[in-house]
N, C-alpha and C positions, 0 to 999 in steps of 0.2 A: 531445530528450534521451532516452536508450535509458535507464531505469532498471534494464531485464535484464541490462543488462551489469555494473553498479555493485554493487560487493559489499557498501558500505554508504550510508545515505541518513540525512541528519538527522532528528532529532527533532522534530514539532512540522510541519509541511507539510501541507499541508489539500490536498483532491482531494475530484472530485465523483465517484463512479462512475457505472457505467449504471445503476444502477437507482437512479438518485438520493440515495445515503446521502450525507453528507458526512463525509469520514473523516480523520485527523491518524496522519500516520507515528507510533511508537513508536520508532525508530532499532535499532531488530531486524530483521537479516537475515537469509536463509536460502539458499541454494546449494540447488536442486533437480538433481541430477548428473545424471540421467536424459535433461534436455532443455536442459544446460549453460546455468540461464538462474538470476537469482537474485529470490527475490518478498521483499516488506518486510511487517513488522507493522505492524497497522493499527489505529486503536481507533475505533468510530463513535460521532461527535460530535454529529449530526444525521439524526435516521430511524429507524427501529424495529429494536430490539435495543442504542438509545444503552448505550455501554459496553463493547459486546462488544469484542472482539479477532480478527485473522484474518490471514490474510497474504493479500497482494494485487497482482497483476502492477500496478504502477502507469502502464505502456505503457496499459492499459487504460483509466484513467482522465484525469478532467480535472483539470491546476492549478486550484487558485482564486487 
């Protein structure tokens, strides 16, 4: 599934990234026009900085 392409993503979807956070979409997305690609907000559920918020190419990471 190409998440860059999907202008929105639900809420609540857990991914592992590379540096191992475990993160839950916030169903916030964002259109980067530059590189016609769109990244999703993310809140870390598991890992240092739990709580924080970010956007996150999710092509990058892992489903859990």
């Amino acid at each position: 599934m190409a998440y860059v392409e999907m202008g929105s993503v639900e809420a609540g979807l857990r991914f592992k990234t590379r540096s191992g956070l475990v993160v839950e979409t916030t169903g916030n997305t964002q259109r980067i026009e530059s590189h016609n690609l769109y990244v999703h907000e993310v809140v870390i559920v598991e890992g240092p900085g739990e709580g924080s918020k970010y956007l996150l190419n999710l092509d990058a990471a892992e489903p859990l």
